[in-house]
C-alpha positions in Angstrom: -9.6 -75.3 18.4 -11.7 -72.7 18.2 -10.6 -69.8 20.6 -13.1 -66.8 22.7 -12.1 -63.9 20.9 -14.3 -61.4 23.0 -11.5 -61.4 25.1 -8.3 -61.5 22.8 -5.5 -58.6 24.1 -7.5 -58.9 27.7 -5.8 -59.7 31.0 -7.7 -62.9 32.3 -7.9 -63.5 35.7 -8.8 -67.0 36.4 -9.6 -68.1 40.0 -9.3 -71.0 42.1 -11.2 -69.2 45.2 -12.2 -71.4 48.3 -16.0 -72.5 46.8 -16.1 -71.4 43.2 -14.1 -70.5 40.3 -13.5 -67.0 38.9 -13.0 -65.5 35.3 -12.7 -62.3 35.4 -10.8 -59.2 32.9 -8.7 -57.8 34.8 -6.9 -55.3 31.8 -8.3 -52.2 34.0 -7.1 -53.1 37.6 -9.1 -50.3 39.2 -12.5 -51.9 37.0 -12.2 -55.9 37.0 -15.1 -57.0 35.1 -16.4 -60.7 36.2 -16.9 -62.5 33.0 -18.2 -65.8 35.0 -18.6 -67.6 37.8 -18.4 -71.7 38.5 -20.0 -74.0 41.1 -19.9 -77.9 40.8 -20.9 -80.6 43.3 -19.9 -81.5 46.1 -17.7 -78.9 46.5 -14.8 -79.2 49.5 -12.6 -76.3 48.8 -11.8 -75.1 45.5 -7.6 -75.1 45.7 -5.8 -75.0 42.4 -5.6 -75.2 38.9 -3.7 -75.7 35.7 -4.4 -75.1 31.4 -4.3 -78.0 29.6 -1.5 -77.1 26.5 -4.2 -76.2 23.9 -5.4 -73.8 26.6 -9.1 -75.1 25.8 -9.9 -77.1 29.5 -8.8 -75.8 33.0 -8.3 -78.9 35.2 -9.1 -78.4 38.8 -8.3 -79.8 41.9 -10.7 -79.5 44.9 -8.6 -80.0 48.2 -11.1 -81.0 50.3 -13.8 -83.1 48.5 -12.0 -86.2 49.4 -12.2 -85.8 53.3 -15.8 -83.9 53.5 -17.8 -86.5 50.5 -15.0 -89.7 50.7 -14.2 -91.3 47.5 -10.9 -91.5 45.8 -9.2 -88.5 44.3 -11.4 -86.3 42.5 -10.0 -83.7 39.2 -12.4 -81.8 37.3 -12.0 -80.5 33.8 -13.6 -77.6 32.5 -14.1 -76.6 29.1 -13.0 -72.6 28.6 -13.5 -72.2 24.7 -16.1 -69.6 25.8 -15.2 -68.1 28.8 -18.6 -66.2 29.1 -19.7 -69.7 29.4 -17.4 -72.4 30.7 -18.4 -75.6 31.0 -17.9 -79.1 33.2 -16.1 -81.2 31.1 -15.5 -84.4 32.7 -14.7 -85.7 36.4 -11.2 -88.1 36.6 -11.4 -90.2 39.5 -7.6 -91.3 40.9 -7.3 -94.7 42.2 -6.5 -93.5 45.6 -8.1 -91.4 48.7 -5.3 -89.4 48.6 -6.0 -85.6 48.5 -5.0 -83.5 45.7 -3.3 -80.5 45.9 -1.2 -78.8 42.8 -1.3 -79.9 39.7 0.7 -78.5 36.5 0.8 -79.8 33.2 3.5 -80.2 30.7 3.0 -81.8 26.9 0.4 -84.0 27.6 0.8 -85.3 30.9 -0.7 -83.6 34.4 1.8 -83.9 36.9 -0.4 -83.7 40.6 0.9 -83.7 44.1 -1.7 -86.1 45.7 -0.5 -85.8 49.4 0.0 -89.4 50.9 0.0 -90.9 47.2 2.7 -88.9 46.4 3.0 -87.8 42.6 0.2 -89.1 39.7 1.2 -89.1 36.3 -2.0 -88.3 34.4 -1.9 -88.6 30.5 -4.1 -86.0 28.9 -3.7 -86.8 25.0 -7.4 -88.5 25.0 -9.2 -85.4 27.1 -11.0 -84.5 24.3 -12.5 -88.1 24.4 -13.4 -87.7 28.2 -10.3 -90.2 28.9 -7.6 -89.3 31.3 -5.5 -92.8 32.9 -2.5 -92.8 35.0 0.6 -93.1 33.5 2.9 -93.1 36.4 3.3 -92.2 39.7 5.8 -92.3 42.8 5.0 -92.3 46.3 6.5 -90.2 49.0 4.1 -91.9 51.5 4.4 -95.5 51.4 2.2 -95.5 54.7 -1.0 -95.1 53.5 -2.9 -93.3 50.5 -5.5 -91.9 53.2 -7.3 -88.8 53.1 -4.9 -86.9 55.2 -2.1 -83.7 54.5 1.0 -85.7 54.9 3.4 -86.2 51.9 3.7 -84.6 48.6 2.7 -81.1 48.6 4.1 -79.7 45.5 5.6 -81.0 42.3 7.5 -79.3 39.4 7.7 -80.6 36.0 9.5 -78.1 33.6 13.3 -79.3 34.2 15.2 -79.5 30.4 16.4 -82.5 32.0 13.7 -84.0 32.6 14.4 -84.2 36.3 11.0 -83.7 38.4 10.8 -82.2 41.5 9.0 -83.5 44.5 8.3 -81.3 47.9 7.4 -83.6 50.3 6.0 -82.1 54.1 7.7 -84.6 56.0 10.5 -86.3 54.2 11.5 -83.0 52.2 12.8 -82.6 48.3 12.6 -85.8 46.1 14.3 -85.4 42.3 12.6 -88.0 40.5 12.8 -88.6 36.3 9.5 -90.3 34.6 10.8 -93.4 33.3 9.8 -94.7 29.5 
């Protein structure tokens, strides 16, 4: 991949901030410099977001496109190879209403907390190609998979074990391992 070397040895800031996205160098913290700014469509509120492992997309969850412009789950990728200039990528749609809310990757697999639809395993290996398709996925929530903030709030992937962690707002901590 080829990497923005204007900024290598900078401090990058990058932003998920209400109704856009922020670079910014941040080396000098009395002088941050804005490198760029990002809009998209139909945006709700512009929550959180995660590096794919290459570094080379940032995928972004909006938390509030689902409830204000309906549709099921909505993740957008960006392309950051040139940071002066990042790009839109591609849109994942989920298969449920459910709200996203934060998202982390590890290897090639985007682990999101997706409120009432719990966890979604998202496999990543075919971004490149504009592909992204559920893997797996366990639900906290069995009610529903409505655009609401009940259920999974936060997820964590990064156990040796392979144990993942599950914060759920009502039901509280799930350990949960992705099976094969």
């Amino acid at each position: 991949m080829d990497r923005d070397t204007d900024f290598t040895g900078k401090e990058i800031l990058i932003g998920s901030n209400e109704n856009k996205v922020v670079i910014a160098d941040i080396t000098d913290k009395t002088n941050p410099i804005e490198i760029a700014t990002i809009d998209y469509a139909n945006i709700g509120y512009t929550h959180q977001g995660w590096f794919s492992e290459d570094k080379k997309y940032f995928i972004l969850g909006d938390e509030l496109d689902e409830q204000y412009y309906g549709g099921n789950t909505r993740t957008l990728v960006f392309d950051f190879t040139d940071l002066d200039n990042p790009k839109l990528h591609m849109e994942y749609t989920g298969k449920t209403l459910a709200i996203d809310h934060n998202g982390y990757v590890n290897n090639n697999t985007y682990y999101q907390a997706n409120y009432r639809a719990g966890v979604r395993m998202i496999d990543l290996s075919n971004i490149d190609s504009n592909v992204m398709s559920e893997v797996g996925f366990f639900d906290t929530y069995p009610e529903d998979n409505n655009a609401n903030f009940n259920g999974a709030w936060n997820v964590y992937p990064y156990f040796n074990s392979g144990n993942i962690i599950i914060s759920d707002m009502e039901r509280g901590l799930f350990v949960i391992r992705k099976s094969n």
